[in-house]
N, C-alpha and C positions, 0 to 999 in steps of 0.2 A: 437423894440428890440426883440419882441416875433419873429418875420419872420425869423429873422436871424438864429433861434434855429430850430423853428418847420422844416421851408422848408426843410434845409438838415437833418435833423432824421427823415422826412417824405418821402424821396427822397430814404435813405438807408434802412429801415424799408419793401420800400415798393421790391427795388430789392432785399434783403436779404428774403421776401415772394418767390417773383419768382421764387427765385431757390430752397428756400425751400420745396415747391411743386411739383417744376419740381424732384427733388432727391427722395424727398417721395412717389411721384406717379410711378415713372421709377424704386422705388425696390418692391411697393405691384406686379404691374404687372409681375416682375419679378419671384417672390414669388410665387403669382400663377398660374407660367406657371409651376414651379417646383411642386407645391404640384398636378399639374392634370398630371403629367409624362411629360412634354410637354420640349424638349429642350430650353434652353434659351436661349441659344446661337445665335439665331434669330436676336438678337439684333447686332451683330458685324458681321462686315461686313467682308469679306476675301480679300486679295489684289488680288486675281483670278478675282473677282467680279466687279473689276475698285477700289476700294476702295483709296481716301487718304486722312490722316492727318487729320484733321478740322481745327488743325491749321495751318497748310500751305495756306488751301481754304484763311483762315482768315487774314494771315497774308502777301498773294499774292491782295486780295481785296484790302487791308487797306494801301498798297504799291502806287498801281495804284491812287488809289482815293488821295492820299496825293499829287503825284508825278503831279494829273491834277489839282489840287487846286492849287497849286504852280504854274504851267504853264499858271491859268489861272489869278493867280495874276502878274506875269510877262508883260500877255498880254494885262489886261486892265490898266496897267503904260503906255505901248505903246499906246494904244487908249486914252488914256487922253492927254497925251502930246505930241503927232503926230498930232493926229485928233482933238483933242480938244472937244471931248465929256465929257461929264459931269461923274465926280466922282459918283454920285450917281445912275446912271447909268451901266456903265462900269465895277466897280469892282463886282456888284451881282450878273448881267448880265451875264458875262464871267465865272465868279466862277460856277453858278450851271449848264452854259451850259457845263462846261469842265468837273465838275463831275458826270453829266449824262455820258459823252462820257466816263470817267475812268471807272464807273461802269460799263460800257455794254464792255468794253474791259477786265475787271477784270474777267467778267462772263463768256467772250470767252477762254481766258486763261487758265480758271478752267475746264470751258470742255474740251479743248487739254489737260491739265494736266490727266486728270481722263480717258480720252482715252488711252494714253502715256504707263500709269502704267495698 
């Protein structure tokens, strides 16, 4: 009964840290680039510069990667029921080789993208 409780409040506890961190550390730094004169601005990028979105990078990734899982569930139904390979097999097998392929397609993407702009 205790697992049920602790694992997800130790789950949220522990990303709710990460970003707390990340947000606390990314405004002292910022703080004291101001308080030594120093632009801060450093931090943002210019669309001159290739600059785009984070969420687009993110949400062009998370596309690809969905769109090969899917393709790759598709393909191991075909390999099991054509071929007659074994489900235990097939459907892993397929899945992480197609989201290998989605990610490194996702990545190429992002670089034409960042080119582009």
């Amino acid at each position: 009964m205790a697992e049920g409780i602790l694992i997800p409040t130790g789950f949220f506890l522990t990303v709710f840290g990460i970003v707390y961190l990340f947000l606390s550390t990314r405004n002292k730094e910022r703080l004291a680039l101001i308080e030594k004169g120093a632009d801060a601005n450093i931090f943002v990028r210019s669309k001159k510069n290739g600059y785009v979105a984070g969420w687009k990078i993110f949400l062009l990734n998370f596309a690809v990667l969905l769109m090969s899982v899917g393709l790759a569930i598709f393909i191991a139904s075909f390999m099991v029921n054509l071929f007659r390979i074994e489900e235990e097999i097939a459907y892993p097998g397929s899945i992480f080789l197609m989201a290998g392929i989605g990610l490194f397609v996702g990545f190429t993407l992002t670089k034409k993208l960042e080119k582009e702009d």
